[in-house]
C-alpha positions in Angstrom: 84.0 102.2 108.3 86.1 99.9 110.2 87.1 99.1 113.7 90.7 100.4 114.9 91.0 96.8 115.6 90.6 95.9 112.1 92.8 98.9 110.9 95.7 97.1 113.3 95.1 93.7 112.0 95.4 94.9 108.6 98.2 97.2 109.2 99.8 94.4 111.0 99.3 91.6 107.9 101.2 94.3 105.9 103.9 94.9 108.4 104.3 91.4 108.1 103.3 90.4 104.4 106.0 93.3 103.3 109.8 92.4 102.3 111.8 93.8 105.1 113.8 95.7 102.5 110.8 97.5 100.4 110.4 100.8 102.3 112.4 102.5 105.7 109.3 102.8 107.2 105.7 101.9 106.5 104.2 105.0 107.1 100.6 104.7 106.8 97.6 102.1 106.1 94.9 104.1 105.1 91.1 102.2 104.0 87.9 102.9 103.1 85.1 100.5 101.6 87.2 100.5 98.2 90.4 100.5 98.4 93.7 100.1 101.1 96.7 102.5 100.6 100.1 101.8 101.7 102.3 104.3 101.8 106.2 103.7 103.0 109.0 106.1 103.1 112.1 105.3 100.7 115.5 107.1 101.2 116.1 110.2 99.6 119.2 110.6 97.2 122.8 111.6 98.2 123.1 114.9 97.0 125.7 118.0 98.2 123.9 120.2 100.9 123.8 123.2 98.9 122.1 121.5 96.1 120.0 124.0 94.0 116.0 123.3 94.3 115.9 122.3 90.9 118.4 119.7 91.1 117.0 118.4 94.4 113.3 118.2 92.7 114.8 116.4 90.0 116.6 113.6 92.2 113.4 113.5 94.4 111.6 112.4 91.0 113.7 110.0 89.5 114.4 108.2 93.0 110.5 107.9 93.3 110.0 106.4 89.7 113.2 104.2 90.0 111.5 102.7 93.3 108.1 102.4 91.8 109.7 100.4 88.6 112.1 98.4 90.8 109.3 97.2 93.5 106.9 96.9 91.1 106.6 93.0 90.7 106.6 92.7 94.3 104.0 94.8 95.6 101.8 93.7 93.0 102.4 90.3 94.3 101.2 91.6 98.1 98.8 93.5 96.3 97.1 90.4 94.9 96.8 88.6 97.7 96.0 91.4 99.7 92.9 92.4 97.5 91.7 88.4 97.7 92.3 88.4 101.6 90.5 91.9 102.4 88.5 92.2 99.4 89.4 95.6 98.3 91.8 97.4 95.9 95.5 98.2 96.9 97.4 101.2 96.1 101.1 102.1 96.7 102.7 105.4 97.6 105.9 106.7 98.7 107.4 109.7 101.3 110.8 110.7 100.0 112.4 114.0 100.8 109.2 115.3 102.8 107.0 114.9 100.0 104.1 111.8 98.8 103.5 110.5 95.4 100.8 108.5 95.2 101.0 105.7 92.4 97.7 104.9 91.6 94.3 105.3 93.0 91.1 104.0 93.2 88.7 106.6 91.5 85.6 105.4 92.9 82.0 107.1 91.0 79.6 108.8 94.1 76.0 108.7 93.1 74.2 111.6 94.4 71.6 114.1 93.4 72.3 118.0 93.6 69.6 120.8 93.7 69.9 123.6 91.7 72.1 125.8 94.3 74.5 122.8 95.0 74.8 122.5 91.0 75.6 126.5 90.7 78.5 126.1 93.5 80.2 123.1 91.6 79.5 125.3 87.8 80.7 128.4 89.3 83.9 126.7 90.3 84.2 125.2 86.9 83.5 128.8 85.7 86.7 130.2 88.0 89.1 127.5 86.7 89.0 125.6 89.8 87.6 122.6 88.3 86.8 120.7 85.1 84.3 119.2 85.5 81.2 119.0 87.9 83.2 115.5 89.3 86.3 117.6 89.7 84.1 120.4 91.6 83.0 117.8 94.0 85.6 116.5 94.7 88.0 120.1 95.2 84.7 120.5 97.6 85.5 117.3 99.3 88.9 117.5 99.6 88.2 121.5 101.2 85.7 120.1 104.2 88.5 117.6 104.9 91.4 119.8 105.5 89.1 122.2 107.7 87.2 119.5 109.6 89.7 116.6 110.4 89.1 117.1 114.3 85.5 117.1 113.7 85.9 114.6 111.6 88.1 112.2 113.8 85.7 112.4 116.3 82.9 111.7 114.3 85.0 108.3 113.2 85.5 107.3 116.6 81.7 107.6 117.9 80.9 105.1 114.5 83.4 103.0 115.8 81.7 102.9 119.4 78.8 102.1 118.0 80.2 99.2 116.1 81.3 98.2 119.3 77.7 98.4 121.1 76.3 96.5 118.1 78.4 93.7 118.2 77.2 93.4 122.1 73.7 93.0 121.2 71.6 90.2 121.3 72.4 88.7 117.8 76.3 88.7 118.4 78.6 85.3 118.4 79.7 84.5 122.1 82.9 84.7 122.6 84.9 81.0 122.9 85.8 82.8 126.7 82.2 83.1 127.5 81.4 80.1 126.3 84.0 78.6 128.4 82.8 80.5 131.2 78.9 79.3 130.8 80.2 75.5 130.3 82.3 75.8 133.9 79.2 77.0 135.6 76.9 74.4 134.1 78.6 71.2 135.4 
């Protein structure tokens, strides 16, 4: 978990590490212990308004891959100095035409142990076609709590982030240069 000041710094190093010219707009910095994902939004091809769907999906596809070819030296040059810098992975996506693609992720393996009921939810999903595996269960489980808990789950974020905050108060924390400064003033 990090700090929302950490999130801006890094969001801000990638505003600024980024050609000017790679995306519209950078959309969103996401990052977790593994991995940073930057997603930007690329323009979305000329076509006539009335466009059938299957034309439209088509374009949206092939402006997508053409973007990911044609950046592809470059962002694995931010990428690399990026994952020396913060010490995690970097992925790349794109919004074009109201719709993410995600390049490539960071598929990192979760050690944990299941009782037998937990193990019959993730087989009986296998069972119903929902999954492939007991890895592909959990995560379909995963991705479930998410969509229906993101308040809960923002609020939980910030209160670990307070908490980072308190701890970084206590009694084993670096002073500050400023009180430092202020302690040197009141000494002489």
């Amino acid at each position: 978990m990090i700090t929302t000041e950490q999130r801006e710094k890094l969001r801000g190093w990638f505003a600024g590490r980024l050609p000017d010219d790679l995306f519209e707009e950078l959309t969103e910095i996401t990052v977790d212990r593994e991995e940073i994902t930057v997603i930007g939004r690329v323009p979305e091809p000329r076509l006539a308004e009335d466009a059938p769907a299957a034309e439209r999906e088509a374009a949206l596809e092939s402006r997508v891959q053409e973007f990911r070819e044609r950046t592809r030296e470059e962002r694995m040059a931010v990428a690399r100095e990026a994952e020396h810098r913060f010490r995690r992975k970097v992925s790349w996506g794109v919004e074009c035409g109201g719709r993410r693609t995600l390049f490539t992720h960071v598929a990192a393996p979760v050690m944990t142990r299941l009782r037998q009921p937990e193990r019959q939810v993730l087989d009986t999903l296998i069972a119903g076609g929902v999954a492939r595996s007991r890895s592909d269960a959990l995560a379909w489980c995963v991705r479930l709590v998410q969509r229906h808990t993101d308040d809960w789950l923002t609020e939980l974020r910030d209160s670990l982030e307070h908490v980072q905050r308190v701890r970084a108060q206590g009694p084993d924390a670096e002073p500050d240069q400023a009180d430092h400064a202020e302690h040197t003033d009141d000494e002489e």
